[in-house]
N, C-alpha and C positions, 0 to 999 in steps of 0.2 A: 677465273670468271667463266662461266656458259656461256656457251655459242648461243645465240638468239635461231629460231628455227625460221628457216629462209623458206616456208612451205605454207601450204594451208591445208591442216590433214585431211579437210571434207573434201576438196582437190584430188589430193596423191590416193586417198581409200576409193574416190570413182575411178581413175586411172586401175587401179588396182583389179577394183570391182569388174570393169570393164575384160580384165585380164585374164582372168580366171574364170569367167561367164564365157571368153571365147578358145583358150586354150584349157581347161578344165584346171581343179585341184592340183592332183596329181602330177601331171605335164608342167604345172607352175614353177619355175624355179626362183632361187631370190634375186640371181645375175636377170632374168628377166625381169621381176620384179625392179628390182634398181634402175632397170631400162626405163620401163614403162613409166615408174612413177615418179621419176625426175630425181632422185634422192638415193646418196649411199646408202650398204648396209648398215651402216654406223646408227645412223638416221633412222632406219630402219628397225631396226632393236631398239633403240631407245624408246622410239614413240609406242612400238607394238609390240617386241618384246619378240614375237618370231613370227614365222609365214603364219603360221596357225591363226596368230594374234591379225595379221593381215587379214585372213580368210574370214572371221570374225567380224570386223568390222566392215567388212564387203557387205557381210550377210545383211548388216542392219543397213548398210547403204542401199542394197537391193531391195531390203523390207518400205524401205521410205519412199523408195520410186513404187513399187506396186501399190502403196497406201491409199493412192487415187481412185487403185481399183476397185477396194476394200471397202473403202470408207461410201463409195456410190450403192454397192452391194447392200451397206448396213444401214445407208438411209432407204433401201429401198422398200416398199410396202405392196412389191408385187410377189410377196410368197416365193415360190420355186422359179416363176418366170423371171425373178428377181438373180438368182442363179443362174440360170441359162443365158439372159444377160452378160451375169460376170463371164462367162466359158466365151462369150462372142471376144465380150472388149480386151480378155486375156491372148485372142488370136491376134489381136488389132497390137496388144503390150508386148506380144515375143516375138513378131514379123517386123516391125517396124525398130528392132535395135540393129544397129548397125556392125556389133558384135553377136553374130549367129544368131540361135535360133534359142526355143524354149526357153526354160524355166534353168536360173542360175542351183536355186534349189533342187529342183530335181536332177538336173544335169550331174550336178555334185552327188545325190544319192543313189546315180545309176552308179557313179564311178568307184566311188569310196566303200571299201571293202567292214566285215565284221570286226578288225582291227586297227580301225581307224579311230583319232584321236576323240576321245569322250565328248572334249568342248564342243567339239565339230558337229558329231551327231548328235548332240544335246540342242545346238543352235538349228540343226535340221529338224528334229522334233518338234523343237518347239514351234518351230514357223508352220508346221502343218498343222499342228494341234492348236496354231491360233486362223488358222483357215476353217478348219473340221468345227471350232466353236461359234466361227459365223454363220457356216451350216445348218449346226444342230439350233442356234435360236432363230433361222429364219423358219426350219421345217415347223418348230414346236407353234408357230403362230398357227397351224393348221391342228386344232384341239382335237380333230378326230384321230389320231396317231400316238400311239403311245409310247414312251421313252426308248422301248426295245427299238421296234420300226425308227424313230430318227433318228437314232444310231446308226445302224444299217445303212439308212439313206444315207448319214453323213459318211461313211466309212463308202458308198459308194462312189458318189461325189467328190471325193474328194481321192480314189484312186481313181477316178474318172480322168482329174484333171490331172494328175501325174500324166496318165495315158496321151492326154493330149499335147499335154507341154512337149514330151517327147514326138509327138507327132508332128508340130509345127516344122519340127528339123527337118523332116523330109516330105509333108504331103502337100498338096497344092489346099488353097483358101478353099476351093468347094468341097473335095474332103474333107475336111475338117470342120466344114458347113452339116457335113450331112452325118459326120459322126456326133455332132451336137443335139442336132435334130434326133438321133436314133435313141441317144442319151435319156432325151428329155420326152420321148413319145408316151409312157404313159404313168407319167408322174403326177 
């Protein structure tokens, strides 16, 4: 007969999520893993199959907490000030976890090398390329712009905030104030 699962996976993948957002990929082990998320490797492999599978389901745990920021962004009807918005409340979403700083996404993209697992960077693409397309449909509400330019802009913007997520790690709130502001000066 199966063992009934003594866990709750939305549980054990934030535990997770939390892990690897503050000791990175790489550094993750599965004996930490095990640690953190209450549950043997047994347990482990079954539900996710491996770390990778772990790291996976972080990613959408972490997709689901940023969503708030996302979704403010896509109701917004303030054009690019609508953006620069998101770059503020994004300082407000990487300063205020209690596991370091930045972007779990970006953190993972500084680290993770060109032979790193397909899923992985497939799940890292993808999350930016659903950032870059809230971008490109907030730019296009400005009809005087043509596909080339918000492209450009989105491709700006959106290593922008690469830049900053990594900056939250080390620069103080007014920095980060005033690389916002230099960002957005004459958009």
């Amino acid at each position: 007969m199966a063992r009934k699962k003594e866990y709750r996976e939305e549980e054990v993948i934030e535990k997770a999520m939390n892990l690897f957002w503050r000791n990175g990929y790489e550094t993750t082990s599965m004996q930490m893993l095990e640690k953190e998320m209450g549950i043997n490797k047994f347990s482990i492999y079954s539900s996710f199959g491996s770390k990778n599978g772990v790291f996976l389901e972080s990613i959408k745990c972490y997709k689901q907490k940023l969503n708030k920021l996302i979704n403010k962004l896509k109701a917004s009807e303030k054009g690019v000030l609508g953006i620069k918005e998101y770059f503020y409340d994004f300082i407000e979403f990487a300063r205020e976890t209690e596991f370091g700083k930045g972007c779990l996404v970006t953190n993972t993209a500084n680290e993770i090398g060109p032979d790193a697992d397909e899923k992985i960077k497939g799940a890292l693409t993808n999350f930016t390329n659903e950032v870059k397309q809230v971008f490109i449909n907030i730019l296009k509400e400005d009809t005087s712009k043509d596909d080339k330019i918000v492209e450009e802009q989105a491709d700006f913007f959106l290593i922008s905030m690469f830049g900053l997520s990594s900056a939250t790690r080390v620069f103080s709130k007014t920095q980060l104030e005033n690389y916002i502001e230099n960002i957005f000066l004459n958009k």
